[in-house]
C-alpha angles and dihedrals in degrees: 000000000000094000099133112029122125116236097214090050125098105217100091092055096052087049086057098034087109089068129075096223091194091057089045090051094050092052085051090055093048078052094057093053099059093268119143109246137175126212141186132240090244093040096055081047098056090042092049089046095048090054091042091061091044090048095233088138088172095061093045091047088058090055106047077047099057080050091061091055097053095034109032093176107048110122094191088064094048091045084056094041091055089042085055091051093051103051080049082054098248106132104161100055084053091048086053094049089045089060082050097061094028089070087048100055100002088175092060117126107198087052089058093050090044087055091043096058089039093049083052090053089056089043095244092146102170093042084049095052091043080056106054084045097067095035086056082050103054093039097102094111094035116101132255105274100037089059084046095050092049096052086048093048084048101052085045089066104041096040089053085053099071093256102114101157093050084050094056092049097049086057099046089051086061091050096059091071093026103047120189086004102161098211089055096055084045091060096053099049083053086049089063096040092042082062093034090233103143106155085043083056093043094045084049099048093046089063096044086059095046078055097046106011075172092068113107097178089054088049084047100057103042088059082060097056085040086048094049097045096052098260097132087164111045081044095056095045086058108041079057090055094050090047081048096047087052143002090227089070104097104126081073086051087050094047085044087057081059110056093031087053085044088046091052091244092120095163098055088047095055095051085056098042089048088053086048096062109115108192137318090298096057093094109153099075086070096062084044083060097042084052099056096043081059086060097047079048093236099138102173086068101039088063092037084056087042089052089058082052091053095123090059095063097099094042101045131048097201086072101071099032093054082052087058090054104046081057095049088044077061088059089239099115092166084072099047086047098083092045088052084044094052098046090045094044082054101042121010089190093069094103086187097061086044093057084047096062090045100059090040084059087042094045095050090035097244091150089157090062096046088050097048084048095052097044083041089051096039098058094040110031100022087144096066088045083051092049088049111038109135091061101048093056085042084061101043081044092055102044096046093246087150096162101047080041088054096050091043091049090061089048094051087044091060088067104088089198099055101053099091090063091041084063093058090044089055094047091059096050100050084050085048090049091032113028104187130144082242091061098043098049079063092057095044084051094056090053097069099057098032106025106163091038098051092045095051077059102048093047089051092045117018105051093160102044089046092058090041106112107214093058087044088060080050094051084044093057085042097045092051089040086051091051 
C-alpha cells in the first residue's frame, strides 16, 4: 500500500499528523506481550506506515494483521497484507489474499493493481495485463496519480515484453487526459531504451515535435536519446530548444550544464546549472556548480556553492570530498585531509576520496604516509585500485611516485585484457616525458581508432597537451567524426 512513498517526504506524515505515534507504539509493544489491545482503523494505518518507513516489514505485518483481526473486512488492510508478502517474495501468498479481497469489492481498483504487480512478479504476463486493465477501468473516482502510476506500471510490463508500439500507445492514450505530464514521457523515452531501440525513439520524438515544435518535454527528451547515443551536440541543440519552448524545462538546463561541464566550458555549465535551480529544495545543482568552479580552480566559490548544499552532506559523499579538493585547489592540503578521511572511513570503495587522500600526503610531503596508504590499499582493496587503474597510475605518475608507478605498471602488464589501454597510456607518457611532434602524431593516430580510450589517457597524463588549442580543435574534428 506504501509502495511508493518517499522516505524523505513528508506526506505521509501529515496523512498520519492526527495520531500520537509514541502512544500507538506503546500499545504495539503491550500487544507484543500477549495484552489485549484495541486499536483504531487510523491508528493500524499510522503504525503500519511508520514501519514501513523503517523497513521492519515484520513488525508492520503484525499490525496489518492485528487489523485484520478487529476489522476482518477491511480491503485496505488485505491489499496491504498482500503488498507486505510480495516485497518478502511470497507471491503467492499475496496473490491468495488479493482473491480474498477481490470477491469482497471485485470493482476495486487498487485490488486489481495490486493483482496485476503481483501476477508480474509471477510472470503471468497475460493475467497481469487483464488485471491493469480492469483496475484502469474501474479508476474513475481514483485520484490523479494513482490512475498515472498504473498506466506507467502498465507500460513497464508490456514494454518489457517485447510489445513497444502497444507501450507507446498505451502512453499516449494517458496523455491525452494528462498532457505534458513528465512521468508519462518518462516513461516513453524508457519504453525505447528498455527495447534498446534508439534511432526508433529519436525518429518518434521528432514527429511528435513537428506536431507540436512547442513541446518542450518532446524536445527534452529527444536530447536524452541524443544524449545517450553520443550525440553531445545534437543533445545539446535540443535540450536549448526545450528551455526555449518553456521556462519549466530545467531538467534540459540542468542536462545542458552536463554536457557543457563534460565538454570544459565550465562557465557556460554553471550558467545553466544556476537557471535550472527549482526551488529551495533543489539542492544538487549546487554541488554541479561547486564542482565546475573546482575545475576552473577557483576554490573560495566552490565551498560557498558547497555551503547552499549543506543539507546534502550526510546523503551524499561528494560532498565532502569536493569539499577536500576546494581546500587542496587553495594549496592548503592539511585541511582537505579530514573531508578525504571521512568519505574513505565510511566507504572504502569511494576511489575519489582515496585519491584524495593520496595528493593531501603528496602536497604536504608525507611520502611515508602515501606510501603506507598505497601498500595498505594494495594488499586489502586491490580490486578498487584494479577498477580504477588508470587513475591510480595517473596519481603515482603525478606525484613522481616512480617506484611505486613502476611496480603497479607490471601489475597492470600481467592482465592480458588490459594491455591495449596500457599502450595508450605509454604512449602519453612518453609524449609527457618526451613532448615531440613524433610522439604526438602517435597519439593523434591512436585517436582515430580508439578515440575514447586514447583521450582518457591524454586528460590523466597529458595535462599540457590536453589544454593545448590547437589539438583540442583536433579532438573536436575527431569527437564529431566518432559520433
Amino acid at each position: 500500500m506504501f509502495d511508493d512513498f518517499d522516505d524523505n517526504d513528508s506526506a505521509g506524515d501529515d496523512l498520519f499528523s492526527h495520531i500520537d505515534i509514541e502512544q500507538a507504539l506503546l500499545k504495539y509493544r503491550q500487544l507484543a506481550d500477549d495484552q489485549s489491545v484495541f486499536f483504531s482503523e487510523d491508528e493500524i494505518e499510522a503504525l503500519s506506515y511508520h514501519f514501513f518507513v523503517q523497513s521492519q516489514l515484520d513488525d508492520q505485518l503484525a499490525i496489518v494483521e492485528q487489523g485484520l483481526y478487529l476489522y476482518p473486512n477491511k480491503v485496505d488492510f488485505m491489499v496491504e497484507k498482500a503488498s507486505i508478502y510480495s516485497m518478502k517474495n511470497q507471491n503467492r501468498e499475496a496473490l491468495e489474499i488479493i482473491h480474498e479481497a477481490k470477491e469482497l469489492e471485485p470493482y476495486n481498483p487498487i485490488v486489481h493493481k495490486m493483482e496485476a504487480e503481483i501476477l508480474m512478479d509471477l510472470d503471468r504476463i497475460d493475467e497481469a495485463e487483464s488485471s491493469f486493465n480492469s483496475a484502469l477501468e474501474n479508476s474513475e473516482f481514483e485520484d490523479d496519480e494513482f490512475i498515472i502510476e498504473t498506466y506507467i506500471h502498465y507500460a513497464q510490463l508490456i514494454s518489457q515484453n517485447g510489445k513497444l508500439d502497444k507501450a507507446n500507445k498505451l502512453i499516449e492514450k494517458a496523455l491525452k487526459r494528462f498532457k505534458n505530464h513528465e512521468q508519462l514521457f518518462n516513461q516513453l523515452t524508457l519504453n525505447f531504451i528498455s527495447n534498446n531501440a534508439y534511432p526508433d525513439g529519436i525518429e518518434y520524438f521528432k514527429k511528435r515535435i513537428d506536431n507540436d515544435p512547442y513541446s518542450y518535454l518532446s524536445w527534452y527528451h529527444l536530447g536524452r536519446l541524443y544524449e545517450l547515443t553520443n550525440k553531445q551536440e545534437l543533445a545539446l541543440s535540443a535540450y536549448e530548444y526545450s528551455s526555449l519552448a518553456s521556462t519549466d524545462s530545467k531538467n534540459a538546463l540542468f542536462n545542458m550544464g552536463g554536457i557543457l561541464e563534460s565538454k570544459g566550458e565550465y562557465e557556460k555549465a554553471i550558467d545553466n546549472y544556476l537557471a535550472c535551480v527549482k526551488g529551495s529544495g533543489d539542492l544538487y545543482p549546487f554541488i554541479c556548480i561547486a564542482r565546475s568552479y573546482l575545475a576552473l580552480e577557483n576554490g573560495a566559490m566552490a565551498r560557498f556553492y558547497l555551503e547552499k548544499a549543506q543539507n546534502l552532506e550526510e546523503m551524499l559523499p561528494e560532498y565532502n570530498y569536493l569539499i577536500g579538493y576546494s581546500y587542496l585547489t587553495d594549496e592548503e592540503a592539511l585541511k582537505a585531509l579530514p573531508f578525504f578521511k571521512k568519505v574513505f572511513d565510511e566507504d572504502n570503495e569511494d576511489f575519489a576520496a582515496l585519491k584524495g587522500l593520496f595528493t593531501c600526503y603528496s602536497e604536504l610531503e608525507d611520502f611515508e604516509s602515501f606510501e603506507k596508504l598505497y601498500r595498505e590499499q594494495y594488499k586489502s582493496n586491490y580490486d578498487l585500485l584494479l577498477s580504477n587503474w588508470k587513475e591510480m597510475a595517473a596519481t603515482l605518475y603525478q606525484n613522481e611516485m616512480d617506484v611505486l608507478l613502476e611496480e603497479f605498471l607490471i601489475e597492470i602488464k600481467a592482465h592480458k585484457k588490459m594491455a591495449n589501454e596500457l599502450d595508450g597510456v605509454m604512449i602519453c607518457i612518453r609524449y609527457d616525458q618526451q613532448p615531440s611532434e613524433s610522439n604526438k602524431d602517435v597519439i593523434i593516430s591512436r585517436l582515430l581508432t580508439q578515440f575514447e580510450d586514447t583521450l582518457e589517457s591524454v586528460k590523466l597524463f597529458c595535462t599540457d597537451l590536453y589544454d593545448n588549442e590547437d589539438f583540442r580543435r583536433t579532438l573536436d574534428i575527431y569527437q564529431t567524426d566518432n559520433e
